[in-house]
N, C-alpha and C positions, 0 to 999 in steps of 0.2 A: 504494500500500500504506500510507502514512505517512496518506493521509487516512482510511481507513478504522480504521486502529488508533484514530487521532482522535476520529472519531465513535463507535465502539464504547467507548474510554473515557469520554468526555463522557455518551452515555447511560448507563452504568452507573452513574456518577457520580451522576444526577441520579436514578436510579430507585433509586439507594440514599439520597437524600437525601429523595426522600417517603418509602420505607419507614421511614423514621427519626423522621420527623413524623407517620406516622400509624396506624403499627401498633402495637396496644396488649401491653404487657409485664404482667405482672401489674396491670392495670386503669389504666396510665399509657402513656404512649407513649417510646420510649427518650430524647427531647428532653427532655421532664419531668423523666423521672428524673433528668439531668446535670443542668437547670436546679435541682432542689432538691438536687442534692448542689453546689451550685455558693454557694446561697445558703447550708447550712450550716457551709462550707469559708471563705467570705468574709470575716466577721468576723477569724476568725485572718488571714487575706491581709492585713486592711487594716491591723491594726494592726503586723502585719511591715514595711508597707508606710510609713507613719508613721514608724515605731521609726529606720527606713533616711532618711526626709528628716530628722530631725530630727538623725540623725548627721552628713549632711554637711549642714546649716546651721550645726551646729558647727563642725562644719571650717572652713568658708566664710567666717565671720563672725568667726573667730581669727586669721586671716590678716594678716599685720602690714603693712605698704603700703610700709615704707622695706624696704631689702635685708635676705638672713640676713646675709652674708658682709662682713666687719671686713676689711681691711688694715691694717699697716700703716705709719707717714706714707717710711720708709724704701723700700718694697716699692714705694709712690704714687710716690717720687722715680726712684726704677729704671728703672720703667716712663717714666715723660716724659722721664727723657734717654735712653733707648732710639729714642724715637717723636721725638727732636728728636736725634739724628744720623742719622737715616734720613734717606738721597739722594732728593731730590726728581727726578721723572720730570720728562725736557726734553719743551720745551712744541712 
C-alpha cells in the first residue's frame, strides 16, 4: 500500500509540474508568471539582503579581541589563593 501511495504521489507531482510549465494562463505559462513576479520583487530582496550583511559586518568588525569583563586585582588575589589551597589528588 505504502508503495502505491508512492507512486501515485510522485506522478501527480510530476504531472503537476509540467502542467505548471506548460499550460498557458492568460498568454504566459504559471512558471513565467512567478518568474516575473520574482524579478520584480528582487530588487527590494537584494537590497534587504545587503542592508542585513552590512549590519552584521558591523557587528563583526567592532568586536574588541581583549575580554568585556575587568576584575579586580583583589577578586584576581581571591581566586589564586582559592586554587592554591586546593588539595592536590594522590598520584
Amino acid at each position: 500500500m505504502g508503495a502505491l501511495r508512492f507512486l501515485l504521489w510522485t506522478g501527480l507531482c510530476v504531472g503537476a509540474g509540467i502542467a505548471l510549465a506548460s499550460v498557458e494562463l492568460g498568454g504566459r505559462t504559471p512558471v513565467s508568471h512567478l518568474e516575473r513576479l520574482w524579478k520584480q520583487s528582487a530588487p527590494r530582496l537584494e537590497r534587504a539582503g545587503a542592508e542585513v550583511v552590512d549590519e552584521v559586518k558591523k557587528k563583526v568588525g567592532s568586536t574588541p579581541l581583549e575580554p568585556k569583563e575587568s576584575h579586580a586585582k583583589a577578586d584576581r588575589d581571591a581566586v589564586a589563593d582559592i586554587i592554591s589551597r586546593r588539595q592536590k589528588p594522590a598520584p
